[in-house]
PDB file of N, CA, C and O in Angstrom, chain B, residues numbered from 101:
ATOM      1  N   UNK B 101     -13.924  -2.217  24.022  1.00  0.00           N
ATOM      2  CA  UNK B 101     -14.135  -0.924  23.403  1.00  0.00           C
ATOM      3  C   UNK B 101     -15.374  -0.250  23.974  1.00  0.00           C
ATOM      4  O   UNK B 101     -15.573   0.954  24.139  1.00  0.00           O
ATOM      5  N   UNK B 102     -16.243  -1.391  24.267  1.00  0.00           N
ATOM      6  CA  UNK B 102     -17.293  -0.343  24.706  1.00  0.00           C
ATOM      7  C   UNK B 102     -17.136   0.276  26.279  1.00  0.00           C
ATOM      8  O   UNK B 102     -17.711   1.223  26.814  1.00  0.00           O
ATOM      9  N   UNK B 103     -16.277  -0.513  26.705  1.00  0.00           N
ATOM     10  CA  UNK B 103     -15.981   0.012  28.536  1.00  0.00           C
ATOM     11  C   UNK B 103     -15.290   1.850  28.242  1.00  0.00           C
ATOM     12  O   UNK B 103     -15.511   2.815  28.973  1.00  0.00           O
ATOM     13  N   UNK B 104     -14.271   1.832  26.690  1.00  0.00           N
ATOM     14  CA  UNK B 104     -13.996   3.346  26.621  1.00  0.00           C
ATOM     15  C   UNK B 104     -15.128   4.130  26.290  1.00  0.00           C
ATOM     16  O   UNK B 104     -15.209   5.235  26.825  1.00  0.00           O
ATOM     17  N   UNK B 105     -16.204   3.693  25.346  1.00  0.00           N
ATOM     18  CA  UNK B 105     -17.205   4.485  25.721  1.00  0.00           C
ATOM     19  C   UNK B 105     -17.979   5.129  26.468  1.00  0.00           C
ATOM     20  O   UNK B 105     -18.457   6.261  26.531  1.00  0.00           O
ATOM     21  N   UNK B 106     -18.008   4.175  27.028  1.00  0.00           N
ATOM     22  CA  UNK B 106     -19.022   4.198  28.701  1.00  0.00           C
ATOM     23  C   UNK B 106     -18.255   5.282  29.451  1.00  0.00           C
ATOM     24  O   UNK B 106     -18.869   6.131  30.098  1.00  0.00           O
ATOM     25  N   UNK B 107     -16.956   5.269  29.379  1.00  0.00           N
ATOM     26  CA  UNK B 107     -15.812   6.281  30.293  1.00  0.00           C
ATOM     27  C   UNK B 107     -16.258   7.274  29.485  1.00  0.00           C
ATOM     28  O   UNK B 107     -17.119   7.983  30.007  1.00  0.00           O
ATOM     29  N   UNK B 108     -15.906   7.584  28.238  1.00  0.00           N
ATOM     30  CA  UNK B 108     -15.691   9.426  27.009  1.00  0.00           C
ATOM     31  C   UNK B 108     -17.080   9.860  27.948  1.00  0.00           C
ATOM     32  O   UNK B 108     -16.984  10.767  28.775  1.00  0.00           O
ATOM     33  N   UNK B 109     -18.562   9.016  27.705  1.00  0.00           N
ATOM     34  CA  UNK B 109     -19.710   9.551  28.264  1.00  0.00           C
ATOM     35  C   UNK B 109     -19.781   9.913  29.535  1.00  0.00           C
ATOM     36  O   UNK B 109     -20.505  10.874  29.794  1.00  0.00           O
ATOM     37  N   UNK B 110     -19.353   9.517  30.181  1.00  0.00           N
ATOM     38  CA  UNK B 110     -19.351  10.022  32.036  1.00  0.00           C
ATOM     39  C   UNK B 110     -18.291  11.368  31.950  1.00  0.00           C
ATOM     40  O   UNK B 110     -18.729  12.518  31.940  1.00  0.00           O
ATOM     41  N   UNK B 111     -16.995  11.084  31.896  1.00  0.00           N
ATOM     42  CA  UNK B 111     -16.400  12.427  31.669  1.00  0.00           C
ATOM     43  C   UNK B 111     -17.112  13.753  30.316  1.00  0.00           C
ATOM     44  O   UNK B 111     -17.039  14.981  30.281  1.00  0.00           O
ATOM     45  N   UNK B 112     -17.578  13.015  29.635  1.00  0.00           N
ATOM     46  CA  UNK B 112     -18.573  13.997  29.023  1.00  0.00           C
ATOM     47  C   UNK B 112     -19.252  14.649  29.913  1.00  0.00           C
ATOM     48  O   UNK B 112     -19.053  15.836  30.173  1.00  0.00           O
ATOM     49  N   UNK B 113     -19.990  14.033  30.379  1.00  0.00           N
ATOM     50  CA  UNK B 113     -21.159  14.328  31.157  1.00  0.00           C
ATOM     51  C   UNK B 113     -20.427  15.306  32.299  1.00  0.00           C
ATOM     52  O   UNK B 113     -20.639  16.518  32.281  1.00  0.00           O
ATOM     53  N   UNK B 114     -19.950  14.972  32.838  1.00  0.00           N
ATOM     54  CA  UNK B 114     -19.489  15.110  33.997  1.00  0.00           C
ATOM     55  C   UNK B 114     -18.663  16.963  34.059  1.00  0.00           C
ATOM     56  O   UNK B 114     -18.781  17.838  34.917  1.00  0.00           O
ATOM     57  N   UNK B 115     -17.944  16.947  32.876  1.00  0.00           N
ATOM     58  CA  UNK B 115     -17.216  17.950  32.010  1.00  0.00           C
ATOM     59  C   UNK B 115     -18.144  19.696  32.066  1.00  0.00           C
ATOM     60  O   UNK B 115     -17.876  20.840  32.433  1.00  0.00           O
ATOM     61  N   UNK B 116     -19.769  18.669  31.215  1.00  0.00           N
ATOM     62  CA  UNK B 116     -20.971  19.326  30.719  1.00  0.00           C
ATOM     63  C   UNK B 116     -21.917  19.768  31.832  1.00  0.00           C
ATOM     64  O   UNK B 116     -22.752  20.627  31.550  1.00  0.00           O
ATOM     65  N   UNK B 117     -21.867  19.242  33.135  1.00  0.00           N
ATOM     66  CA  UNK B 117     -22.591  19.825  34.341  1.00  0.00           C
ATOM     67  C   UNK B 117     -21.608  20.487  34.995  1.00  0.00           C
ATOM     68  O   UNK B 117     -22.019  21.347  35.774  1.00  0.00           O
ATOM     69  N   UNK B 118     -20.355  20.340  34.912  1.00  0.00           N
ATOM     70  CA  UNK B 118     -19.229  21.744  35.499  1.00  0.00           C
ATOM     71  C   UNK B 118     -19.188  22.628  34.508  1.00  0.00           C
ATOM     72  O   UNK B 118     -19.051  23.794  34.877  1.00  0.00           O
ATOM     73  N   UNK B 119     -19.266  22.428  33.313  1.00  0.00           N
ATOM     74  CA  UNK B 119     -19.188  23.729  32.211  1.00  0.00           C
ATOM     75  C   UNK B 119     -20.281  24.636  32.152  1.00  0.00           C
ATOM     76  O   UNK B 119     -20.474  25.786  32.546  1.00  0.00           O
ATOM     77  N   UNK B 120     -20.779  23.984  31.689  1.00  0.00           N
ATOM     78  CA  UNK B 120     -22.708  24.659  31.178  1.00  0.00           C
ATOM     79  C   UNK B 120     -23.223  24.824  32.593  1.00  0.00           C
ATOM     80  O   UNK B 120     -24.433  24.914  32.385  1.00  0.00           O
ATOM     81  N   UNK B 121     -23.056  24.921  33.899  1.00  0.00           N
ATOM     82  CA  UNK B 121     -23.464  25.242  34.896  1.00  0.00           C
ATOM     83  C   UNK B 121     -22.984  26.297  35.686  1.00  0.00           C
ATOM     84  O   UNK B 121     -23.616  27.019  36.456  1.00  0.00           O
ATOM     85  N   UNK B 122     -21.515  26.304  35.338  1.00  0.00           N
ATOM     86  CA  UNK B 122     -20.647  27.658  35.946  1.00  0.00           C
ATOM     87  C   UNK B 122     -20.446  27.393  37.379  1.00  0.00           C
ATOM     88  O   UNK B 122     -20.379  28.264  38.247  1.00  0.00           O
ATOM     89  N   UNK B 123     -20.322  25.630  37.631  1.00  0.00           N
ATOM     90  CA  UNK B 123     -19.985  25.275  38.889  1.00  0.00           C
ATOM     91  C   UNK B 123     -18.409  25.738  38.751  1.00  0.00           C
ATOM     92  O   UNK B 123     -18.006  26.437  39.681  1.00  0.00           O
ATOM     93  N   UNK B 124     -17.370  25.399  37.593  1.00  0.00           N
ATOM     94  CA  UNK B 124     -16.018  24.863  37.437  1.00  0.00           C
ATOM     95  C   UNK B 124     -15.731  26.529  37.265  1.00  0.00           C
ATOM     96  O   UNK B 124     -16.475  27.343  36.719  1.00  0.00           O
ATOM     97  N   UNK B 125     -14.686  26.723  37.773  1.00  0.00           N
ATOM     98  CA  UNK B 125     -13.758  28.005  37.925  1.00  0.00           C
ATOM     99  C   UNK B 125     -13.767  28.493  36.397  1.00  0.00           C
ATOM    100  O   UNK B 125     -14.046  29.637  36.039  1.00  0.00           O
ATOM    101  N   UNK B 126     -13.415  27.433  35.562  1.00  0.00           N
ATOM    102  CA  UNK B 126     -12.537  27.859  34.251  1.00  0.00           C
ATOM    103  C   UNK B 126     -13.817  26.892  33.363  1.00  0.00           C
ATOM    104  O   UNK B 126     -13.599  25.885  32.690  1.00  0.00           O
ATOM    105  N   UNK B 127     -14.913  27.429  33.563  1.00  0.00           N
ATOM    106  CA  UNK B 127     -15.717  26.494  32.438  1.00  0.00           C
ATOM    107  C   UNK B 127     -15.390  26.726  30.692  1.00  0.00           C
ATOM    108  O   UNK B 127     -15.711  25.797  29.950  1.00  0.00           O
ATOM    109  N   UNK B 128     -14.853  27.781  30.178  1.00  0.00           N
ATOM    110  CA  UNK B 128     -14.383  27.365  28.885  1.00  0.00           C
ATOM    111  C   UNK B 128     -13.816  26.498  28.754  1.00  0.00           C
ATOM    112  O   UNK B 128     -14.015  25.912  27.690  1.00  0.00           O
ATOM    113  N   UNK B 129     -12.822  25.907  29.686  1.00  0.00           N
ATOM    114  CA  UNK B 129     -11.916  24.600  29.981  1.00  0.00           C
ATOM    115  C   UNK B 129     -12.731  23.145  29.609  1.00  0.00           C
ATOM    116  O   UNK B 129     -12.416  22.228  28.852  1.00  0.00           O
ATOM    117  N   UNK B 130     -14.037  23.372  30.573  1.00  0.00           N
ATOM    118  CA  UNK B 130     -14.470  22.142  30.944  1.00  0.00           C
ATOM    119  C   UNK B 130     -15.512  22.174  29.770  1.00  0.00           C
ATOM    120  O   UNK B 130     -15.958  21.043  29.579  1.00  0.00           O
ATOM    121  N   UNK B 131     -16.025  23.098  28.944  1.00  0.00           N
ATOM    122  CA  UNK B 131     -16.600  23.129  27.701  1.00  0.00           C
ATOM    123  C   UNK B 131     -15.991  22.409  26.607  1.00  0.00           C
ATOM    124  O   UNK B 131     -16.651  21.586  25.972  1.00  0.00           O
ATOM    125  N   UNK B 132     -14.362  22.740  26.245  1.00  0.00           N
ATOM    126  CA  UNK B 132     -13.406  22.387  25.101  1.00  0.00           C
ATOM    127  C   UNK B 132     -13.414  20.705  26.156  1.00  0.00           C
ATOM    128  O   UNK B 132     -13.236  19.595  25.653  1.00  0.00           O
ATOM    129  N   UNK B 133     -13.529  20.827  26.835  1.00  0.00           N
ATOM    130  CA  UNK B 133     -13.461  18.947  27.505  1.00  0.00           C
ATOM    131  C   UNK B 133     -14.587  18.347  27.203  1.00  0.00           C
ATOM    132  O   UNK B 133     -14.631  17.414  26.400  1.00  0.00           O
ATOM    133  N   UNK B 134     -15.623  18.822  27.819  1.00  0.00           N
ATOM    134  CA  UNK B 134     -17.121  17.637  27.185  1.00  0.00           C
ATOM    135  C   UNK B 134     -16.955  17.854  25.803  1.00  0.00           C
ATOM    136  O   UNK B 134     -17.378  16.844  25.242  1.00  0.00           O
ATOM    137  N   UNK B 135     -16.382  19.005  24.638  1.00  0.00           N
ATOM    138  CA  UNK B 135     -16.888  18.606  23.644  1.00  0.00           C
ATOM    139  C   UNK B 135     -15.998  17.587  22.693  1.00  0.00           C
ATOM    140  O   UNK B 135     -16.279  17.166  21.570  1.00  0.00           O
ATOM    141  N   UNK B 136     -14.524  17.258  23.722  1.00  0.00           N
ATOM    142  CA  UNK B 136     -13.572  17.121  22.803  1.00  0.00           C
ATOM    143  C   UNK B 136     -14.338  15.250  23.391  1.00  0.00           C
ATOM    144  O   UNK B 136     -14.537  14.256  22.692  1.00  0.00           O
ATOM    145  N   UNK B 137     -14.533  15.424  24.632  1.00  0.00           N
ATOM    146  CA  UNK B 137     -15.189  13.742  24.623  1.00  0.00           C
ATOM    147  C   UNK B 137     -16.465  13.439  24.319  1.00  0.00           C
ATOM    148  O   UNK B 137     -16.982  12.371  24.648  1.00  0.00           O
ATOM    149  N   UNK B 138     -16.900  14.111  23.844  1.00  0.00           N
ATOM    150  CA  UNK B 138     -18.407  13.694  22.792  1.00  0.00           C
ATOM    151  C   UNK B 138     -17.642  13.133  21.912  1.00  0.00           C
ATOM    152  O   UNK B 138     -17.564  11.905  21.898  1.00  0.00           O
ATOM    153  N   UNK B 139     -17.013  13.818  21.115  1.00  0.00           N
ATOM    154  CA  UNK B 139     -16.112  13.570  19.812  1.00  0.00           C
ATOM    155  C   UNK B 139     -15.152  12.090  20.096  1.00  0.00           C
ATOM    156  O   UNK B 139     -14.734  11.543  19.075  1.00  0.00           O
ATOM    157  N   UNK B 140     -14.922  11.664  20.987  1.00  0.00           N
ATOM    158  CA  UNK B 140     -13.803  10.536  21.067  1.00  0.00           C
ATOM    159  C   UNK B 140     -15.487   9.519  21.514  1.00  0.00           C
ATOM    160  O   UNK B 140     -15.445   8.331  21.194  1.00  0.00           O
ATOM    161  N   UNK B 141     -16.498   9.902  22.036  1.00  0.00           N
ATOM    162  CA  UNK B 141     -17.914   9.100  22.430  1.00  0.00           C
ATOM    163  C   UNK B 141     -18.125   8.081  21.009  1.00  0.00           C
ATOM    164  O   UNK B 141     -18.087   6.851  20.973  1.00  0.00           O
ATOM    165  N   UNK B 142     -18.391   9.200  19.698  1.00  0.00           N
ATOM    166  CA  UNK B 142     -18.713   9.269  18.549  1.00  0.00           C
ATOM    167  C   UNK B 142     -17.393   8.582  17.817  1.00  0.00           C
ATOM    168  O   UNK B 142     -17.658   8.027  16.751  1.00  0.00           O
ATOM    169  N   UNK B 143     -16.374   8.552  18.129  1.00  0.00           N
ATOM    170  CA  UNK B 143     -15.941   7.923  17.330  1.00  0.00           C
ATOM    171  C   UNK B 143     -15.674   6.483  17.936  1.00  0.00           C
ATOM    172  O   UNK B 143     -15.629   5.471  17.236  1.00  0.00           O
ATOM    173  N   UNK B 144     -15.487   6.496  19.433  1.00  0.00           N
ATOM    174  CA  UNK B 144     -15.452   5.448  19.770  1.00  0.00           C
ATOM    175  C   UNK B 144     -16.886   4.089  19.524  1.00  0.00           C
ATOM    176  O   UNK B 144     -16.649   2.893  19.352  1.00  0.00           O
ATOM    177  N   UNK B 145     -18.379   4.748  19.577  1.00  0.00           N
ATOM    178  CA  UNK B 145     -19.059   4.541  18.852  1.00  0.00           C
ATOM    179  C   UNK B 145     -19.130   3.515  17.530  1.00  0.00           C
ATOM    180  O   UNK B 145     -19.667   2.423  17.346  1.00  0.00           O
ATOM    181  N   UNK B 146     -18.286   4.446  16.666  1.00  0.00           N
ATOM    182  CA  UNK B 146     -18.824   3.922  15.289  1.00  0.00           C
ATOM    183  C   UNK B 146     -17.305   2.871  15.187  1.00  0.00           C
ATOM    184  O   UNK B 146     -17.392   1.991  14.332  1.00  0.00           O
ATOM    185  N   UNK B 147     -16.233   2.908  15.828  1.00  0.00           N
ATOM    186  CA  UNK B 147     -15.541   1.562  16.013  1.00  0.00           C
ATOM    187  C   UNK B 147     -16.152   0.793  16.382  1.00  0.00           C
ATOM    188  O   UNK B 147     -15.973  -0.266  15.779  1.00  0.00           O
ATOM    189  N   UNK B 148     -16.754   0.763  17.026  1.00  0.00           N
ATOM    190  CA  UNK B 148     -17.269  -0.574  17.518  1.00  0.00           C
ATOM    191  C   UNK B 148     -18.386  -0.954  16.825  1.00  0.00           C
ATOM    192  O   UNK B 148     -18.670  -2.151  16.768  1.00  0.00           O
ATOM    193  N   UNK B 149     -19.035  -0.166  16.312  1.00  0.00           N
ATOM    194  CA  UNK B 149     -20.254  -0.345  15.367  1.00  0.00           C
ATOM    195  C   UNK B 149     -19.559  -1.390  13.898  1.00  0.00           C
ATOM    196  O   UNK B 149     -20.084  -2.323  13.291  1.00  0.00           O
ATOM    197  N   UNK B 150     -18.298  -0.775  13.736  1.00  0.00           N
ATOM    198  CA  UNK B 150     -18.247  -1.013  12.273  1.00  0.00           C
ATOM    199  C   UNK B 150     -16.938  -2.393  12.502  1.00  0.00           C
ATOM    200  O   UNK B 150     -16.355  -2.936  11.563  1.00  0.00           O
ATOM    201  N   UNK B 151     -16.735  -2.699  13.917  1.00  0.00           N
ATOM    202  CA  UNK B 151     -16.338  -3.996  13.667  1.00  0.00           C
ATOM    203  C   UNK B 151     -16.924  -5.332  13.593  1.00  0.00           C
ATOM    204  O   UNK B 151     -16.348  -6.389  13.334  1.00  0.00           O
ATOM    205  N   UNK B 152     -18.458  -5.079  13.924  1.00  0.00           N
ATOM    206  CA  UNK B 152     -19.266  -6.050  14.063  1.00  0.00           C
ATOM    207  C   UNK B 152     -19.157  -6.814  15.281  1.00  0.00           C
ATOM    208  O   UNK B 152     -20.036  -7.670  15.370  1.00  0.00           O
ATOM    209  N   UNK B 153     -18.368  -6.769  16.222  1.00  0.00           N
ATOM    210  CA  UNK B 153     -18.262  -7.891  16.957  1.00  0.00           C
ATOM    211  C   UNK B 153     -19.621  -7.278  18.349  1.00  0.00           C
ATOM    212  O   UNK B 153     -20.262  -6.230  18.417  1.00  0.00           O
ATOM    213  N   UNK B 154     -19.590  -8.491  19.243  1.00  0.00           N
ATOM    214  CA  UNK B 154     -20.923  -7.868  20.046  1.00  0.00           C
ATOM    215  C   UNK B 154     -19.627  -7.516  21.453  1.00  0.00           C
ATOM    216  O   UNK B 154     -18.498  -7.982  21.605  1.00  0.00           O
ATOM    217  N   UNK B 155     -20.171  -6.825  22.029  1.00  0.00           N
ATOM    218  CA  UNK B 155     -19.737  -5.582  23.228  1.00  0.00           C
ATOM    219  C   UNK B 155     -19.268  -6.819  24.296  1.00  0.00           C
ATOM    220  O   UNK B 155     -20.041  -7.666  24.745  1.00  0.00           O
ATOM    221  N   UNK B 156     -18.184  -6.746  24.520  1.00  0.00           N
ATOM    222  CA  UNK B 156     -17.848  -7.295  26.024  1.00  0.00           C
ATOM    223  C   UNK B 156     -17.961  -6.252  27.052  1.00  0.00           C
ATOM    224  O   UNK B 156     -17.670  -5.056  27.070  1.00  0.00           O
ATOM    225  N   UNK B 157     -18.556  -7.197  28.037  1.00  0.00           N
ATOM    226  CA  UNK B 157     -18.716  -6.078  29.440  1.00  0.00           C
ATOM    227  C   UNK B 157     -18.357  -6.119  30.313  1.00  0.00           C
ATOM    228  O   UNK B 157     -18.603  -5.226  31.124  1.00  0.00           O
TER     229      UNK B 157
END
């Protein structure tokens, strides 16, 4: 679970320096994308938080 985290955050990221920069053609696009994978970050997050188990890597 935490390897999908690690992924939501890079395509976050990644989403958020083509959006908020006005590198990406269609940055409203890549805006509704970093924010929709913050949101899967955060929940992926608190799964793993709230199963207790420790992080395989």
């Amino acid at each position: 679970m935490l390897g999908w985290t690690l992924v939501f955050l890079v395509v976050a990221i990644v989403a958020g320096l083509l959006g908020f920069t006005g590198i990406a053609g269609a940055a409203g696009i890549a805006k509704i994308i970093f924010f929709l994978f913050i949101v899967l970050l955060v929940i992926s997050l608190l799964i793993n938080a709230l199963k207790g188990k420790s992080p395989r890597l």
